[in-house]
C-alpha positions in Angstrom: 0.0 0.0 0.0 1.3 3.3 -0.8 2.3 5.7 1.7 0.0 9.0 1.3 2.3 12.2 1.6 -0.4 14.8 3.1 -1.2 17.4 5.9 -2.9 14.6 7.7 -0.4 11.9 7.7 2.6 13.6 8.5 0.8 16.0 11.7 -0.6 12.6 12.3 2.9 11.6 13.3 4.0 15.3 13.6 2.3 16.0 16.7 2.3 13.1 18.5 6.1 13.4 17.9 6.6 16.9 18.9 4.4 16.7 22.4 6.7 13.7 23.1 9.7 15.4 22.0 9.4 19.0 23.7 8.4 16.8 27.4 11.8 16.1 27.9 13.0 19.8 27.5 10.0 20.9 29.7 11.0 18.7 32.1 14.9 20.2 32.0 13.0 23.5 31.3 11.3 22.8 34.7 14.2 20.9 36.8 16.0 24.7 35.7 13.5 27.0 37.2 12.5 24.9 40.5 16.3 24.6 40.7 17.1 28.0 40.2 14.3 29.6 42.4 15.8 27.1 45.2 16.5 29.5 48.7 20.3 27.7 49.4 22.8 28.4 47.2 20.1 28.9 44.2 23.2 30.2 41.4 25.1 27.2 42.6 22.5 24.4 42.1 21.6 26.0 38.9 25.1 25.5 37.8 25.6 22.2 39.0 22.8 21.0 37.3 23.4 22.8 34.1 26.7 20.9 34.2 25.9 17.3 34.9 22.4 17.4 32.4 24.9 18.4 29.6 27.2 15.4 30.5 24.3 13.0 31.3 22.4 14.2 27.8 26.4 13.5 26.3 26.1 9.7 27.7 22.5 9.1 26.4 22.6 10.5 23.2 26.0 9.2 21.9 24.2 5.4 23.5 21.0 6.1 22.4 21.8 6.6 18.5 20.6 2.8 18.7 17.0 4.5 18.8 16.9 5.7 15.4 18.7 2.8 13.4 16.4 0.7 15.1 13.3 2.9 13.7 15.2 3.3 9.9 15.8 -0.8 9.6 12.1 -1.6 10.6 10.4 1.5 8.6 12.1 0.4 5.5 11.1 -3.3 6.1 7.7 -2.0 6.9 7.7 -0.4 3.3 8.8 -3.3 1.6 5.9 -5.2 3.4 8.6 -7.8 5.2 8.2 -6.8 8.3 8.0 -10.0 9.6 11.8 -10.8 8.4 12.6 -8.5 11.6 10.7 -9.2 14.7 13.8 -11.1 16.5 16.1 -7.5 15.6 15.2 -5.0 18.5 15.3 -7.6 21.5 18.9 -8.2 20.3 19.5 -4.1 19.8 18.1 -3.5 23.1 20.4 -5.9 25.1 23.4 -4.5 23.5 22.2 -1.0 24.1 21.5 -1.6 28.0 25.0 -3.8 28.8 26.7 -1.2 27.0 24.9 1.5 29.3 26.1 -0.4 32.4 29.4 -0.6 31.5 29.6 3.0 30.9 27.7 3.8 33.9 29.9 1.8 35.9 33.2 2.9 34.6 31.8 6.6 35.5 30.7 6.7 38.2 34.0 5.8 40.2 35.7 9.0 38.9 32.8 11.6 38.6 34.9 14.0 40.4 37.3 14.1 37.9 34.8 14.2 35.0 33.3 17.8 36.4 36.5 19.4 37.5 37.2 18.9 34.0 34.4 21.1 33.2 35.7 23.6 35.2 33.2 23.2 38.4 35.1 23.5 41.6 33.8 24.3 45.0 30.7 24.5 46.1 29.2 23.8 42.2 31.3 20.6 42.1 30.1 19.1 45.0 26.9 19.5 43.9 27.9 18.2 41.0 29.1 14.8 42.4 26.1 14.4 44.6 23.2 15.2 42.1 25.4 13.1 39.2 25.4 9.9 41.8 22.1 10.0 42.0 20.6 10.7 38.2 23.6 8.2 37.0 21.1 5.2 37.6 18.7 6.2 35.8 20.7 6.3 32.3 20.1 2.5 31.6 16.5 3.3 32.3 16.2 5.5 30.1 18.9 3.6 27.1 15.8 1.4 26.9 12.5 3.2 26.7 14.7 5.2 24.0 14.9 1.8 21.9 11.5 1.2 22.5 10.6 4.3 20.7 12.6 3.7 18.0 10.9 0.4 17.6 7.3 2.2 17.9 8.4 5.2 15.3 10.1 2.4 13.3 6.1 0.7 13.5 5.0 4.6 12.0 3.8 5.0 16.1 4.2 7.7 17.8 1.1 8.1 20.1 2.7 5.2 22.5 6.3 7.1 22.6 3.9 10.1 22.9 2.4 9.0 26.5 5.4 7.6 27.7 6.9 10.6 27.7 4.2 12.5 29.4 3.4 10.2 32.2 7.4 10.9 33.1 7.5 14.3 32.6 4.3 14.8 34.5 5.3 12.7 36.9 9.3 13.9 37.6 7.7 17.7 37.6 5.3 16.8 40.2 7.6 15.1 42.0 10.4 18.5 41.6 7.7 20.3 43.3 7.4 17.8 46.2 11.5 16.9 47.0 12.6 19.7 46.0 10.7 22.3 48.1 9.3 19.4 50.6 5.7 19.7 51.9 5.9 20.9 55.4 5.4 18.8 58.0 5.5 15.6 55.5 8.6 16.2 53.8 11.7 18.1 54.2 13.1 19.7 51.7 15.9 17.8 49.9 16.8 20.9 47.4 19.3 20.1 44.3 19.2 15.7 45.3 15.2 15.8 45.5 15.5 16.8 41.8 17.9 14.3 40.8 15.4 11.7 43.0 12.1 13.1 40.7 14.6 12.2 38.0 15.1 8.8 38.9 11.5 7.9 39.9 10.4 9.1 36.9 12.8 7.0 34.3 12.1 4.3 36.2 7.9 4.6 35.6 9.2 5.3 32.4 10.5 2.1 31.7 8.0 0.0 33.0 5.3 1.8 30.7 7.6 0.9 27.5 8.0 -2.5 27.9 4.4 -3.0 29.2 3.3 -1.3 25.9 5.8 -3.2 23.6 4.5 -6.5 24.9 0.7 -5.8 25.0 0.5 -3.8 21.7 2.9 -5.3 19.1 4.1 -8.4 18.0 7.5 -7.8 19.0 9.4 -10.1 21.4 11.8 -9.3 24.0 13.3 -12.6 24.0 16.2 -13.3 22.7 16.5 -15.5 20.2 19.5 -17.2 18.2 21.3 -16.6 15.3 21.7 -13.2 15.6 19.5 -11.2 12.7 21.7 -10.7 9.7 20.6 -7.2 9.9 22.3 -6.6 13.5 25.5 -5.8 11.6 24.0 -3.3 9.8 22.4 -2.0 12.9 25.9 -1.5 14.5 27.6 0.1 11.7 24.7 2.5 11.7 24.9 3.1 15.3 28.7 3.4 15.3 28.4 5.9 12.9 25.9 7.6 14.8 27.9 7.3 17.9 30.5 9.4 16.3 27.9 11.6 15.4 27.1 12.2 18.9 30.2 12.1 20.1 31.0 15.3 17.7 27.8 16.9 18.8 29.0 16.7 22.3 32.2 17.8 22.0 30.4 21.3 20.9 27.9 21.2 23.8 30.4 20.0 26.0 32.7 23.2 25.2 30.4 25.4 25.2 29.6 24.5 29.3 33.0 24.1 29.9 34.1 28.1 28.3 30.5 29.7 29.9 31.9 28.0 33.3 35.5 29.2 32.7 33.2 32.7 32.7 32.1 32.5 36.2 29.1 31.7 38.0 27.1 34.5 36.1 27.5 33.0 32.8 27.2 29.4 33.0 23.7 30.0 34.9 22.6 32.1 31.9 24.1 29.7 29.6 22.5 26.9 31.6 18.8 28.7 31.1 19.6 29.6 27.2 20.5 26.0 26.3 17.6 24.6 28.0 15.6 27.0 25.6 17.3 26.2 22.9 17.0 22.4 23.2 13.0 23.0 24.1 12.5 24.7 20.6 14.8 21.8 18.9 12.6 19.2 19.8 9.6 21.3 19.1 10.8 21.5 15.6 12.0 18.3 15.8 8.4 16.5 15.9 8.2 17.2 11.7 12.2 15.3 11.8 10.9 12.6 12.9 7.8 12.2 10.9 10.6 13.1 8.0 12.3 9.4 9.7 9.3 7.5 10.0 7.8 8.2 6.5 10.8 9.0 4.7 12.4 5.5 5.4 8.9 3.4 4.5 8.6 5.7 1.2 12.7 4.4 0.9 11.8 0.6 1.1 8.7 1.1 -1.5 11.5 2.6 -3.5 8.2 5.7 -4.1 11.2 8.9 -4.9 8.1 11.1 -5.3 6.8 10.8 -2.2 10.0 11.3 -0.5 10.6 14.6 -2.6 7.2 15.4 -2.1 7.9 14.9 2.0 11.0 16.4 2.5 8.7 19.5 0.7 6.1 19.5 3.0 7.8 19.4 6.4 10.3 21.5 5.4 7.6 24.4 4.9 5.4 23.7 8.3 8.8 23.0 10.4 9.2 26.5 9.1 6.3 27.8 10.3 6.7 26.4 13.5 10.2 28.0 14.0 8.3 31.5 12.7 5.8 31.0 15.3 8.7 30.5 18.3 10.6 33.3 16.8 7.2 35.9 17.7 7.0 33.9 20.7 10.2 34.3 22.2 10.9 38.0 20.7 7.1 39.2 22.4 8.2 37.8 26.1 11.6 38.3 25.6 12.3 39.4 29.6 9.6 37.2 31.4 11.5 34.2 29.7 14.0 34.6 32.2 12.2 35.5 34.9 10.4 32.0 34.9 14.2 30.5 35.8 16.0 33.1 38.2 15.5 35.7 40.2 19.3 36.8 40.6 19.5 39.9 38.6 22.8 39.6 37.0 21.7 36.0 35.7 18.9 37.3 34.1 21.3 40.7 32.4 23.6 37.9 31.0 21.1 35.8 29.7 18.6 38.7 28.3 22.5 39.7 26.7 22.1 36.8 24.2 19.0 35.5 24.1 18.6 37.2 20.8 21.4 34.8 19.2 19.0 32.2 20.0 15.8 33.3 18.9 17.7 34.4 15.5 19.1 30.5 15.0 15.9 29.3 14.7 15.1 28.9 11.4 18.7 27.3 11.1 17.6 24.7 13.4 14.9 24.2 11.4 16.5 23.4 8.2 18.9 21.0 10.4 16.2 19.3 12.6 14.3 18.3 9.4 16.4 17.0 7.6 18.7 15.4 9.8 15.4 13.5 10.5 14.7 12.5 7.0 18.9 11.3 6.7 18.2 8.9 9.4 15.3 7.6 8.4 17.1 6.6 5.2 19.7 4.9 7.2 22.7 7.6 5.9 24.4 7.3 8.9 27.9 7.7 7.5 27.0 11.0 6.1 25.3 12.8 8.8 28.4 11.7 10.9 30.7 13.4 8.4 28.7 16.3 8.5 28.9 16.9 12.2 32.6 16.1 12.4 33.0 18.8 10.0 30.4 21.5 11.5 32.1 20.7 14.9 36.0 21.0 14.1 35.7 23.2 11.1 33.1 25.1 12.4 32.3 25.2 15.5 35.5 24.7 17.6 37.6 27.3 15.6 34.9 30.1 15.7 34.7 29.5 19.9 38.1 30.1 19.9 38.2 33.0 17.5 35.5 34.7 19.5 37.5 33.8 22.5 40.4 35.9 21.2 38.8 38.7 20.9 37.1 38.5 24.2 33.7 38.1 23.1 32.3 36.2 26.0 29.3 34.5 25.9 28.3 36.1 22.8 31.2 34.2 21.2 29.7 31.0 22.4 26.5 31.3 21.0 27.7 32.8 17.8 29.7 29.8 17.6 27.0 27.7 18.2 25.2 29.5 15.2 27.5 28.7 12.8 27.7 24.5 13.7 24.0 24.5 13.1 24.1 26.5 9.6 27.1 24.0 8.6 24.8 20.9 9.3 21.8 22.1 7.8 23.3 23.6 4.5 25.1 20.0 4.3 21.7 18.3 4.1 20.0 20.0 2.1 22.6 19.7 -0.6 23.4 16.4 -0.2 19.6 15.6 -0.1 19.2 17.7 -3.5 22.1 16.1 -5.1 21.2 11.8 -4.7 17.6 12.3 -4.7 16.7 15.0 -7.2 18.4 12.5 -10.2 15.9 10.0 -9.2 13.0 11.7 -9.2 13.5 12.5 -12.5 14.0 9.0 -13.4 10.5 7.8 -12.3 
């Protein structure tokens, strides 16, 4: 059956997608403000926890690239109509993906100290950093698995099950900020910058049980391991390996970008802290249409239907735009009270109002990115989406930080830097994208 390229399929996907996408940067979004509104050492929790989420979302999304080959290999099966030929893939993907997790989970957690005081915390902000990190640590395997269980539900062209997943846990972990974090007096005390990384925990781990409870009850898919190993699990590594790299390049920008805003001082890595949280809520918003662009775009690949896949990459292209327009008014119109909703120490809020501009003004770059960086994994090009971030990253990204350092520009510097790794990648794809498929459609 051919897969219909319209307003109604991809939103069907779209939306579903987006509302799980954007919970998890509401619930950072969240974790930020309760943190940063906290009466003890308020700048210094915020800190801490900007610090360890950027090394924790590091970990899970150079581990969790498993998610999306999973989703390409069955969407393209799906589209071929041999679906059956992988139902005994994902429990074999997901074991990998969750020993691998405890290996690097254990092999972490033994020198955490280390790990932050290379991202420049010291003091007060590092010990909060080792305490909070020991906590939140445990939930990483947790959440290595309902990522691969999404991947196996987008892969399915599902995404109201990832979809309530991921609201039950960020419901959940915000309800649960409120109540160890600020403690309910005379019930609870208040456990400040740990009762966060508790609601954290608590909430991965309900999390977990809802994926696998879904998985079983509403697919055909088995858990169970079965032997020989799927001849498509090679395929499945190179992809991930490739993607891994990918991530690991990612990283190394958002991981540089912590580490010079801390160098900074307090001040800056707090506003830096709230502006990356921002950021990463409006990529995910925008991301909702990149991964309809992964479900559809890899079942219009395995029906070999070029059309449709020009005709896709079209579509959600023009309403990502719209989307990004839409954010853009948003954030320009309540440019202050943004802030406000995070801290209350007023030189925070002058450093982050400072740059928030840079932000708002990336979006449609993000846009173009987001989308098609979607699409490129749906189609299983793994090996060129990880040349493109190597290249954005150390060609791009890296040297302009360090120009901008130079000449003493700050935070500015960061975010300009910033700018320019996400123009790279999304200028990549579309070319590429234009180049290999453009021939074919004029073949059909």
């Amino acid at each position: 059956m051919k897969t219909a390229v319209s307003f109604k399929t991809i939103n069907k996907l779209a939306i579903p997608a987006t509302i799980a996408g954007i919970a998890e940067p509401v619930l950072s979004i969240t974790d930020t403000a309760i943190v940063g509104n906290i009466a003890v050492d308020g700048m210094e929790s915020l800190a801490a926890a900007g610090i360890v989420g950027s090394f924790l979302s590091m970990l899970i999304w150079i581990l969790g690239q498993t998610r999306s080959a999973i989703s390409a290999i069955i969407s393209q099966y799906l589209g071929a109509g041999k679906l059956d030929e992988v139902k005994t893939l994902p429990a074999q993907a997901i074991f990998l993906n969750i020993l691998l997790s405890i290996i690097i989970l254990l092999s972490t957690i033994f020198v955490v100290e280390g790990i932050f005081t290379l991202m420049n915390a010291s003091g007060k902000i590092l010990a909060y950093c080792i305490s909070y990190y020991s906590i939140r640590v445990w939930g990483f395997p947790l959440t290595l698995f309902v990522f691969a269980v999404m991947g196996i539900f987008r892969g399915l062209q599902n995404t109201y099950y990832p979809m309530l997943i991921a609201l039950v846990g960020a419901f959940l972990n915000i309800g649960l900020d409120f109540i160890l974090v600020y403690g309910i007096e005379g019930v609870i005390d208040p456990m400040y910058l740990e009762g966060a990384a508790w609601a954290s925990l608590i909430a991965q781990g309900v999390m977990a049980i809802m994926a696998f409870v879904l998985l079983v009850s509403k697919t055909d898919i088995s858990l169970k391991i079965q032997l020989p190993l799927h001849k498509e699990l090679g395929r499945l590594v190179v992809m991930s390996l490739n993607l891994f790299v990918r991530a690991i390049a990612l990283n190394v920008a958002l991981i540089l970008a912590v580490r010079e805003a801390a160098d900074l001082g307090d001040k800056y890595i707090s506003a830096h802290t709230i502006a990356i949280n921002l950021w990463l809520f409006t990529a995910f918003f925008i991301d909702g249409y990149g991964a309809a662009g992964n479900i559809m775009g890899g079942r219009l690949l395995g029906a070999k239907d070029y059309d449709g896949l020009w005709k896709l990459a079209k579509k959600i292209m023009l309403y990502g735009a719209v989307v990004s327009l839409v954010l853009m008014l948003v954030g320009f119109a309540f440019y202050r009270p943004i802030g406000q909703i995070f801290s209350n120490e007023i030189e925070v809020l002058t450093t982050f109002n400072s740059i928030f501009f840079i932000v708002i003004l990336g979006l449609p770059m993000n846009t173009m990115a987001f989308v098609f960086d979607g699409i490129f994994k749906g189609l299983g090009e793994m090996k060129y989406l990880r040349n493109v971030l190597l290249v954005a990253t150390f060609v791009g990204f890296v040297p302009t930080l360090y120009l901008t350092k130079t000449v003493h520009l700050g935070l500015y510097g960061i975010w300009i830097a910033l700018t320019v790794w996400m123009a790279i990648r999304g200028g990549a794809l579309v070319w590429k994208f234009r180049r290999k498929f453009r021939p074919l459609l004029q073949n059909t």
